[in-house]
N, C-alpha and C positions, 0 to 999 in steps of 0.2 A: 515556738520558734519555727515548726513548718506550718504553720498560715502564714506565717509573714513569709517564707522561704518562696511558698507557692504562689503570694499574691504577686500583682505586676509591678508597685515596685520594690518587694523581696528579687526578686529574679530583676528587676533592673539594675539593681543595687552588685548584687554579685556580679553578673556578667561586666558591667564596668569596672571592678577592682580587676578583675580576670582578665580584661581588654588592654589596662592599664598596664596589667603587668609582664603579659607578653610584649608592649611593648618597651616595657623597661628591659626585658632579656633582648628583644633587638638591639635596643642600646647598648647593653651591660657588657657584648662579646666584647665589639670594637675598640668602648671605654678601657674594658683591661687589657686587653693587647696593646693599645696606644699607652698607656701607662706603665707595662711593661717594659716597652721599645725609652720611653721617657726615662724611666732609672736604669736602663744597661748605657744608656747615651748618659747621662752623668757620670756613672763610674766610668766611660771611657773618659770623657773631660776630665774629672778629678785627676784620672791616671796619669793625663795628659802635662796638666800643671804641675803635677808632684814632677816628672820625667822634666820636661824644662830647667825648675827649678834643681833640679840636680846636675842639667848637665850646666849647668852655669856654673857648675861648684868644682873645682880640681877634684879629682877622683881621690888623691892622696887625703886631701880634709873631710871626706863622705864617713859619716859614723854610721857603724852599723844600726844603732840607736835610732838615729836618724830616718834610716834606709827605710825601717822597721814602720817608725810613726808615719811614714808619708803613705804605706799600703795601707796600714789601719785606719787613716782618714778616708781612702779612699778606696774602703773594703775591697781591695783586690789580693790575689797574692802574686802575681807578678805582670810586669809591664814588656812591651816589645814595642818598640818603636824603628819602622822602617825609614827611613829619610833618604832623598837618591836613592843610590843601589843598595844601600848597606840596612842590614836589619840586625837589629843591636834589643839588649836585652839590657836595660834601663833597669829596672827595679825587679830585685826576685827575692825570692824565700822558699822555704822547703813545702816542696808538694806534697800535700797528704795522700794523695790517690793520682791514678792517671787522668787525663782529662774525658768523659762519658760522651762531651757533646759539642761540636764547636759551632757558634750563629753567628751569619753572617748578617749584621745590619742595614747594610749598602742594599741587601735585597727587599724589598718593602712591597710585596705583594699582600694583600690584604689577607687573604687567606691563609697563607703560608706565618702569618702573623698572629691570627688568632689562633689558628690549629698547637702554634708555639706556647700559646698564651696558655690555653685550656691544658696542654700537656704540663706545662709547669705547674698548673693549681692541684692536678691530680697525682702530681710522686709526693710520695712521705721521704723519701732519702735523700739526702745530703748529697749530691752531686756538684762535683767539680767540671767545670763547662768554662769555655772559650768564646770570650767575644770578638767579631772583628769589626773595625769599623773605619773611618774616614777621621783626622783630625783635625781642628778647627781652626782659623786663622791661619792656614799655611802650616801648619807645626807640622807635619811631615805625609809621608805618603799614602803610611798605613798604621795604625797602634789596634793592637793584639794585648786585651789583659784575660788571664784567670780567675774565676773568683767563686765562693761556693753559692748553689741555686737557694738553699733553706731560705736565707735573708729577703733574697729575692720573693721567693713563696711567700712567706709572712707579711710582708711589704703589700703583694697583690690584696692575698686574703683580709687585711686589715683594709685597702682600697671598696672592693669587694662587699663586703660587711659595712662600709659605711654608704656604697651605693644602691644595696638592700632597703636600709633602714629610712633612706632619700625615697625611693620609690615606693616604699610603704607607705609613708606620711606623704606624697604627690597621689597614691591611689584614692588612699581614704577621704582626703579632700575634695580630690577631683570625681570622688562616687559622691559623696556629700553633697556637691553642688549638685552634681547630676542630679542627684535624688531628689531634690529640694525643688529643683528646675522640671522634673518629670511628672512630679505628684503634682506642681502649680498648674503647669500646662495640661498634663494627660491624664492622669489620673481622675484628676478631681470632679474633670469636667465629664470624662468617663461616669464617674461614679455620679455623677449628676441625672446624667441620662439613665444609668439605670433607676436608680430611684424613681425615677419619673415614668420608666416603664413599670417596676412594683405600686408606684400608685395610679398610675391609673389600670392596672391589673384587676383590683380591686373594686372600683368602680368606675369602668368603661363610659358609662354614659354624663359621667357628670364632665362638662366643660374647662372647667378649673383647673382638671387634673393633666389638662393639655397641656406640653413643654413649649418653652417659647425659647425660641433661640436666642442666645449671649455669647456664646462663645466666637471670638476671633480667631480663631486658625481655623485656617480656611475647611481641610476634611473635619472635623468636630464640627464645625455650622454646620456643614453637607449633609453626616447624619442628624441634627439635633432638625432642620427642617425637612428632611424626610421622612426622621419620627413623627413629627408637629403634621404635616400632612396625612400620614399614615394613621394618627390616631383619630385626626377632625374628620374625615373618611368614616373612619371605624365607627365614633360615634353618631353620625349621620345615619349611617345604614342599620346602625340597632335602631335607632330612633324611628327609621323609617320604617323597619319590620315589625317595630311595635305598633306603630299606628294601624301598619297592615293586618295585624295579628287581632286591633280592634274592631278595624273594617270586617276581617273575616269573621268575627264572634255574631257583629252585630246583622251583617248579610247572612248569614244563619238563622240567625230570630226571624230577619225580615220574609225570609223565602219561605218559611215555617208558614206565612199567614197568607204571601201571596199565594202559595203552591192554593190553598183551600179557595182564594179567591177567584183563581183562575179555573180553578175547577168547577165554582158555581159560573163562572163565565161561559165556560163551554159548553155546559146544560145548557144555557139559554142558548148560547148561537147552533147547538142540535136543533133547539126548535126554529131557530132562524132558518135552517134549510130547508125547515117544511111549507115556509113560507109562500102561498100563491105569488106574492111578489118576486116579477123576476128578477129585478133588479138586487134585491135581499136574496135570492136564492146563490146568482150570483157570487155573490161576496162574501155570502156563508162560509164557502170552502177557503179560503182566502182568511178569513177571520179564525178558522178550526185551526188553520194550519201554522200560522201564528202565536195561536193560546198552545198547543203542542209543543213549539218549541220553547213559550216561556214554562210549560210546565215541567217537561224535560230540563230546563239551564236547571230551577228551583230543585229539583229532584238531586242534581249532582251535586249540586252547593251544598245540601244538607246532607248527601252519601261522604262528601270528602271532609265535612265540619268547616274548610276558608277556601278561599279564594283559587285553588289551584286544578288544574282541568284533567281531566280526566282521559286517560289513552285513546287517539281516535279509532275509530272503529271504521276500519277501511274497505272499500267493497267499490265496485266498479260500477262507473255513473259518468251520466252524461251533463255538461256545462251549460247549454243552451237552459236547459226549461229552468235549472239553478239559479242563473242570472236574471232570467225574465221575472222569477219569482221573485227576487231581490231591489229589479226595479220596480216592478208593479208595488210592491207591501210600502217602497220610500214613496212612490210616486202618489198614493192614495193622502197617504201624510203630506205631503207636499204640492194637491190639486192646486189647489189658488197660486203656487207661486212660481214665479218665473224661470225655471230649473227644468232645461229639458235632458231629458233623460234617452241613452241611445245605449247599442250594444252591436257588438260585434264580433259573432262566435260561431263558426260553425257547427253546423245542428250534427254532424257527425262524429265530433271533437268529445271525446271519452278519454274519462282518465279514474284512476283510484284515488279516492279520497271520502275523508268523513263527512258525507252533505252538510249535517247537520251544522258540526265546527266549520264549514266552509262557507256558512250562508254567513256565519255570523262574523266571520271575518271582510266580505265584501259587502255585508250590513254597517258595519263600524267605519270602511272606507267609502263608504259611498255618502253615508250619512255625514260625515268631516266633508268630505268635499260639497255636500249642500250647505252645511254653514258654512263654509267660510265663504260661498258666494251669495248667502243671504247679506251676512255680515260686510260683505264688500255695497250691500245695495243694489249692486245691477245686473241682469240677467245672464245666465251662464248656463253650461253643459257639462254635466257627465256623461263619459262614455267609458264603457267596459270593454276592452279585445284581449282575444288569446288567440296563442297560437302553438301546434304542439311537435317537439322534432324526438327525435330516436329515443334519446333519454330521459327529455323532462319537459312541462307543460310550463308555459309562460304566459300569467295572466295582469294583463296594466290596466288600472284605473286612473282616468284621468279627470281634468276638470280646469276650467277656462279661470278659476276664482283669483285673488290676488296673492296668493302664494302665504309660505308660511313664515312667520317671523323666526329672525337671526335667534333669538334667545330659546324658540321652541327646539331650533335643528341641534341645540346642542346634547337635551337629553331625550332626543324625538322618541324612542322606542320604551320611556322609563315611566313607571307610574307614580304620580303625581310630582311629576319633575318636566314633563314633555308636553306639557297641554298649549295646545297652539292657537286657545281663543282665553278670553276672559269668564274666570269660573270655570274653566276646563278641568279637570283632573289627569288627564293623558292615559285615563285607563283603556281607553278605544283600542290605542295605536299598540299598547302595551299588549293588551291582551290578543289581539290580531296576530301580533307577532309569535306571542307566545304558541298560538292553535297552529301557525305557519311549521315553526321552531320541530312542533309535534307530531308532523307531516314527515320531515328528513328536509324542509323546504326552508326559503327566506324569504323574507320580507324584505323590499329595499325600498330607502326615496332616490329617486330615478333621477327626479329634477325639482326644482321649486322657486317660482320666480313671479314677475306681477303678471307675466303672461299665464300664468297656471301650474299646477303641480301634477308629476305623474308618481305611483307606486306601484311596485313591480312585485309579481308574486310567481315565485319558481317551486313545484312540485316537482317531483322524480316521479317517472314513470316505473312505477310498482305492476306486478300485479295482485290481485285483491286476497288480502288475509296478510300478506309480508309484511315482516315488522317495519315499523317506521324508522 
């Protein structure tokens, strides 16, 4: 009994019968004060007619017999009837008591009527009381009867008790349908959605277990497609962190082999520097400094077991030879092709930042903005400028290419969701972002159009060691 008390429609159920039946006491005053007022106004007419019909009669032929039946029909015990000036006492008989209370009906204030009403349900004793009232059809000015209140009492209370019994059978119905109507519309569909959130509870990733909206009222569709979005999200994103969680296992193994292979790499370009050849001695350093930081990336990727980077490690450095180093290592890769490369940084221009994470970020943007002006076919420019004010370093990479497609900009910063060429993956932009992110900085797209795209990179001026 209390599950069902506590469920929604146990408690729907009750507060309707409850609704129901405070408004049946709203009803219930007026109904018996107005039915009150209804039987003292009859005993005055009955009164009325008995009185008539006697004064039509010679007073000599009036039997007392008579006198007697015409009160009894018209439970009163005596009649006053005023006509003109004269007020005359028509019908009487012996008073058992004096009179407790005399109401005048002519007064018909609502209040003053129920207040009447409720006071007469609440005595237990037999009071003798005074009506006055107005008489009907002209029959005179004023008629005055006595008569005792019990009859009256019993009267209401039997009223009373039958419109109890009316509103009990109007509640239970009218909860019935309620209930009937609540649990079709609200309930069920309620209980729908939850279900639907316990199964896919259970197994998040399977599609199936996604709700589809049916429901017609209009808040229940609201939430049943906000659930249905909120779960196809859900499952999207485990999906994707599983794949991630693949990527990370198997970039683990891979680094495990390249780390050994970059290190027999490095052996050999040590002896590259010993080379008589200037042009190999050259490029030596250039190549060291390159196998360094892929053996540094392999090193963290196997310290953290997946994909996630590691605190940068901030120390105070300057932008120019960063950048130069940055285009020189693309520009080497990119002799033969039509990509000219420019920069524009003042050689004074210092700021705190993790070199390493910083190359690799305008590694990633420099490298996107060469293809996509290979991929456009015709010749084009990158250029690098920064510029640094009181609080934070602002560095743009720009590029002449034919900008990035509508579908990329939508998950531009997300991995493998944001890739802005064919066979991309979006981990560039992703991960740029995230080294940014790990800075206290942001990464933004400036602009993107078939004139060129720019990306803006804001650091906070720290100084070297303060956390990011």
């Amino acid at each position: 009994m209390m599950k069902f008390v506590n469920s929604l429609t146990g408690r729907f159920l009750v507060l309707t019968v409850i609704f129901v039946m405070l408004a049946e006491v709203l009803i219930f005053l007026p109904s018996v004060a107005r039915f009150r007022v209804d039987y003292l106004q009859e005993r005055l007419e009955l009164s009325q007619l008995a009185s008539l019909a006697l004064l039509a009669t010679p007073d000599e032929m009036v039997a007392t017999e008579l006198e007697a039946e015409l009160l009894e029909n018209a439970e009163v015990l005596n009649v006053v009837l005023r006509r003109d000036a004269l007020r005359e006492l028509i019908l009487s008989s012996p008073m058992p008591a004096m009179v407790d209370e005399t109401y005048d009906l002519r007064d018909t204030q609502p209040l003053t009527l129920i207040g009447d009403a409720i006071g007469t349900m609440l005595r237990s004793d037999d009071r003798v009381i005074r009506v006055i009232g107005v008489p009907v059809k002209g029959g005179g000015v004023l008629i005055e009867i006595t008569l005792h209140e019990r009859p009256l009492r019993n009267a209401m209370l039997a009223y009373g008790w039958n419109i109890l019994l009316l509103s009990l059978a109007i509640s239970v119905f009218t909860a019935l349908f309620l209930f009937l109507a609540a649990r079709r519309f609200i309930v069920v569909p309620i209980a729908r959605v939850v279900g639907s959130m316990a199964s896919y509870r259970d197994d998040p990733e399977d599609v199936s277990r996604i709700i589809t909206p049916v429901s017609r009222v209009t808040e229940l569709r609201e939430a049943e497609v906000a659930l249905a979005d909120l779960q196809t999200r859900l499952t999207q994103s485990l999906k994707q962190k599983e794949r991630l969680a693949a990527l990370g296992g198997a970039v683990s193994r891979i680094s495990h082999d390249l780390r050994n292979m970059l290190t027999t790499a490095q052996l050999l370009a040590d002896r590259m520097e010993r080379s008589d050849d200037p042009a190999v001695r050259r490029t030596a350093p250039k190549l060291l400094g390159s196998l360094d930081r892929a053996i540094n990336l392999c090193e963290g990727t196997l310290a953290y077991g997946k994909a996630e980077e590691p605190e940068p490690r901030i120390r105070s450095m300057r932008l120019a030879p960063l950048v130069r180093d940055v285009l020189e290592a693309d520009g080497l890769r990119a002799s033969e092709e039509k990509v000219q490369l420019t920069a524009d940084i003042p050689e004074e221009l210092a700021l705190s930042a993790d070199p390493e994470q910083l190359y690799r970020v305008l590694m990633n943007l420099v490298r996107n903005a060469r293809q996509a002006i290979l991929g456009a076919g015709k010749p084009g420019e990158i250029a690098i400028l920064a510029r640094a004010t009181a609080t934070q370093c602002e560095i743009e990479v720009r590029d002449s290419g034919p900008g990035l497609p509508p579908k990329a900009l939508e998950n531009i910063f997300k991995p493998f969701r944001g890739g802005a060429r064919r066979g991309g993956t979006g981990l560039g932009l992703a991960i740029a972002a995230e080294l940014v992110r790990g800075h206290g900085g942001t990464l933004e797209l400036v602009e993107t159009s078939e004139k060129g795209t720019r990306f803006r990179i804001r650091l906070p001026i720290r100084k070297a060691g303060q956390a990011a």
